[in-house]
KENU-568897 format. One record per residue (C-alpha): residue number from 1; residue in one letter; x negated, y, z. Coordinates in steps of 0.25 Angstrom, whole numbers, plus 2048, in hexadecimal, padded with zeros to 3 digits. Layout:
# residues N
<n NUM res A x X y Y z Z> .
...
This chain:
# residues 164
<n 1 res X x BFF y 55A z 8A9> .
<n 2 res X x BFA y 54B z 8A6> .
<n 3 res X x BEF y 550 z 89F> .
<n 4 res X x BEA y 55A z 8A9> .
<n 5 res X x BEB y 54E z 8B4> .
<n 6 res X x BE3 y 545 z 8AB> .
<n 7 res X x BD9 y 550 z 8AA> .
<n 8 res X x BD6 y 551 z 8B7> .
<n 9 res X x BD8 y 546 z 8BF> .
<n 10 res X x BD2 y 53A z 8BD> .
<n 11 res X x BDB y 52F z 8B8> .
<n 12 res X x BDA y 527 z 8C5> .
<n 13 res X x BE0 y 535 z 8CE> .
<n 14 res X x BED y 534 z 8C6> .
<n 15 res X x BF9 y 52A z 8C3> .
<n 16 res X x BFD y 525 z 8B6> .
<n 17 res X x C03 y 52F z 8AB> .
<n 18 res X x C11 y 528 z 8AA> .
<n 19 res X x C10 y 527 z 8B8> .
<n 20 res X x C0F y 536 z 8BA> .
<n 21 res X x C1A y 538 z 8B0> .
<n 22 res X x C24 y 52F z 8B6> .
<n 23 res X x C21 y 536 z 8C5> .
<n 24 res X x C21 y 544 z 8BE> .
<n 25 res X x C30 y 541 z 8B9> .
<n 26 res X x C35 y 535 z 8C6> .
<n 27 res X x C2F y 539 z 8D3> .
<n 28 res X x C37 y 543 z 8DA> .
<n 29 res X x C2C y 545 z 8E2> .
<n 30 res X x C20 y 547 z 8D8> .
<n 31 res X x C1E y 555 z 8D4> .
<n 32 res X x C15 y 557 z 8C6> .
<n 33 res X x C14 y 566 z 8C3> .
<n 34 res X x C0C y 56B z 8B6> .
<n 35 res X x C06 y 579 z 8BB> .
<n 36 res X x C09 y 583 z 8B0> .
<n 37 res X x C05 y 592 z 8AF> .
<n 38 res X x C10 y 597 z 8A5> .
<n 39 res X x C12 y 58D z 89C> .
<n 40 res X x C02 y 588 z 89C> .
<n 41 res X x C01 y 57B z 8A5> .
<n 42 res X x BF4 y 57C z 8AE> .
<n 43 res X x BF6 y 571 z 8B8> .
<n 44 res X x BFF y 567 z 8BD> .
<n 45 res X x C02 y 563 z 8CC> .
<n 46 res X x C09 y 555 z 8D2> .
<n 47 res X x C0D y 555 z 8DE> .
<n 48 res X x C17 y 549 z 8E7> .
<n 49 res X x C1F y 54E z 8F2> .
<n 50 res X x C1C y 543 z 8FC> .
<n 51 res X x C23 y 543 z 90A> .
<n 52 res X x C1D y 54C z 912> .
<n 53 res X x C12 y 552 z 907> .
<n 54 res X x C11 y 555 z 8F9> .
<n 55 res X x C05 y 54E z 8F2> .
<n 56 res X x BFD y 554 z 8E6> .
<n 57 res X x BFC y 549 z 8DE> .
<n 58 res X x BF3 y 551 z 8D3> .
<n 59 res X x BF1 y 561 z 8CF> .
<n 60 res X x BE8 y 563 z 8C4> .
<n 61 res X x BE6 y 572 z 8BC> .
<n 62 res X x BE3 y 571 z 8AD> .
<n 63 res X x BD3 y 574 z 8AE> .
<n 64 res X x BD6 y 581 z 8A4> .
<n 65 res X x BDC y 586 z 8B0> .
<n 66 res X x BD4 y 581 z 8BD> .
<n 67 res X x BCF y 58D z 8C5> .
<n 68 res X x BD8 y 596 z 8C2> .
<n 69 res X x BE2 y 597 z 8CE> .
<n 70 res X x BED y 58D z 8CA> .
<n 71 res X x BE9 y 583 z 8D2> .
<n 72 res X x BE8 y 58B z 8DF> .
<n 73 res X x BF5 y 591 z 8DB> .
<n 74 res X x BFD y 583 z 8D7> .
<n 75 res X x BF8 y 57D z 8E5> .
<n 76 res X x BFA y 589 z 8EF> .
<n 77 res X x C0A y 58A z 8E7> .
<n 78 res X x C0A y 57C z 8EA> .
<n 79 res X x C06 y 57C z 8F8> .
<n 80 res X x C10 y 587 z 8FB> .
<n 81 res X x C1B y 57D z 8F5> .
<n 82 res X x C18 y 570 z 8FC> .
<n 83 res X x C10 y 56C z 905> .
<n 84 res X x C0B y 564 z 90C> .
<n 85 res X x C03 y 55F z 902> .
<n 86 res X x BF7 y 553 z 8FE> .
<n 87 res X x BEF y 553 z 8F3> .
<n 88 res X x BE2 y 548 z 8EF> .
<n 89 res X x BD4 y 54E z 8ED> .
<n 90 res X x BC9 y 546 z 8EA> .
<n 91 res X x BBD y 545 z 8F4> .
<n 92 res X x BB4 y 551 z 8F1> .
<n 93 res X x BA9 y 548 z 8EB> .
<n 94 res X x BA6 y 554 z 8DD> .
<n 95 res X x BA8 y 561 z 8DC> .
<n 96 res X x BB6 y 560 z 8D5> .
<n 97 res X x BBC y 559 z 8E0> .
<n 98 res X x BB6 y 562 z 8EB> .
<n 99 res X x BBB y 56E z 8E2> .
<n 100 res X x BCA y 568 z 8E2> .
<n 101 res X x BC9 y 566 z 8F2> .
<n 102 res X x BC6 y 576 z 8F5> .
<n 103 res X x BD0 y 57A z 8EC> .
<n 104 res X x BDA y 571 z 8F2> .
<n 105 res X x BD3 y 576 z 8FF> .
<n 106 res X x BD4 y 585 z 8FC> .
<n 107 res X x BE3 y 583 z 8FA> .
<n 108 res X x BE5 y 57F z 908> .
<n 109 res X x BE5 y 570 z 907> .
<n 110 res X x BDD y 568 z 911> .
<n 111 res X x BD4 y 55C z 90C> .
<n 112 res X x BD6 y 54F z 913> .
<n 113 res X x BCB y 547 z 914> .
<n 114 res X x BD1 y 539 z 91A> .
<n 115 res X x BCD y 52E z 90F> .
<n 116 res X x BD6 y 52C z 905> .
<n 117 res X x BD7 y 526 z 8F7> .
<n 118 res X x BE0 y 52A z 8EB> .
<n 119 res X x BE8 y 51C z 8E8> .
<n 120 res X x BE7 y 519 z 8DA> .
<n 121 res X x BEE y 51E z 8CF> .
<n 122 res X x BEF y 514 z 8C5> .
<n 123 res X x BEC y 504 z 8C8> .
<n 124 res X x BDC y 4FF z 8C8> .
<n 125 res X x BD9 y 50E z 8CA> .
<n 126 res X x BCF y 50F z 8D8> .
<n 127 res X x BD5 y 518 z 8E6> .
<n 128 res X x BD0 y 527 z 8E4> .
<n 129 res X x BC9 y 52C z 8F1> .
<n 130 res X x BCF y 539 z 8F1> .
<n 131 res X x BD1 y 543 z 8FE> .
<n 132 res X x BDF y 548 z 902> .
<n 133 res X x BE3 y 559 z 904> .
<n 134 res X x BEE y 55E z 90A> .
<n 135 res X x BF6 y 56C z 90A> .
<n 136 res X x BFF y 56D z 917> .
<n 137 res X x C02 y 566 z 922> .
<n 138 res X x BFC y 55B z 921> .
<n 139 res X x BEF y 555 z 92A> .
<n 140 res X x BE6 y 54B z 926> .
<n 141 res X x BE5 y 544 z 934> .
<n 142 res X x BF4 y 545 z 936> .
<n 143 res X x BF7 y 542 z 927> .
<n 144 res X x BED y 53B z 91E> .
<n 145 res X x BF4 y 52D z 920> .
<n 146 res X x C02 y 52F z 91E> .
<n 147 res X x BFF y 53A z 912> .
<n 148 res X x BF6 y 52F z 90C> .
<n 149 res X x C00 y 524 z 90C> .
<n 150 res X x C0B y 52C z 908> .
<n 151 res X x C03 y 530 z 8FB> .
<n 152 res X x BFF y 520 z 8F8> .
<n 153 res X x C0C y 51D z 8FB> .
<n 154 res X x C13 y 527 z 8F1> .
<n 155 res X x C0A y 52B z 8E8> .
<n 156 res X x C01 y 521 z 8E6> .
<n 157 res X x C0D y 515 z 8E9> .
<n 158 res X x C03 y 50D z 8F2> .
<n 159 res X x C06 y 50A z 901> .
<n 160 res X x BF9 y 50B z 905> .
<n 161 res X x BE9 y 50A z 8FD> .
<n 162 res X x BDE y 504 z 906> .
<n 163 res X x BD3 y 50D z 907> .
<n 164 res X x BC4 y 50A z 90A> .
């Protein structure tokens, strides 16, 4: 699973190792799933259980198995389990992140596009700009503010990130 997150994120979208590992085996409310088909690992999903939402933190399928249905199926098996649910896209500046958005899209979340920033993971690392999805029911105008906060405040442990 560490290996695959290294792999596809870039090192500044994800916490420190021991970090992980000590959230993975403390935090009632952190969930870290290795996706298997049989007994072969495929993929890994982590996901917080925050008041009101849950919050993908990072879903990643091992590239030997991209674009053959196990992403579609782990999200939608998701979606029927917990909901509502917030994930972080990046701003649809390349093809690869444009991709990500209309599969995310295809599976019925909706993209956000108030401005936010991903705090950052480790310290002297920059803010992120990413965009927020949501599946459920959950509206932007409504939502936005008190979803943002909530996921500085819990997942990133920050009370608030000036953005400019």
């Amino acid at each position: 699973m560490e290996s695959l997150l290294i792999s596809s994120f870039p090192e500044e979208e994800y916490r420190p190792l021991d970090e992980l590992r000590l959230f993975t085996r403390d935090k009632q409310c952190f969930y870290n799933h290795i996706i298997l088909d049989g007994d072969n690992p495929v993929g890994f999903i982590t996901y917080w259980m925050l008041s009101n939402f849950y919050y993908v933190e990072h879903f990643a399928m091992d590239k030997r198995y991209r674009n053959e249905g196990y992403g579609k199926e782990i999200i939608n098996q998701l979606c029927e389990r917990i909901h509502p649910i917030v994930l972080e896209v990046e701003i649809p500046n390349n093809n690869l992140a444009q991709r990500r958005i209309e599969f995310y899209l295809r599976q019925g979340f909706i993209l956000w596009n108030n401005f936010y920033v991903q705090p950052p993971y480790k310290p002297g690392n920059a803010a992120v700009p990413m965009y927020l999805m949501n599946y459920g029911k959950l509206n932007p105008a409504n939502d936005f503010e008190r979803v943002k906060e909530e996921i500085y405040r819990e997942i990133y442990n920050i009370e608030n990130l000036i953005e400019n």
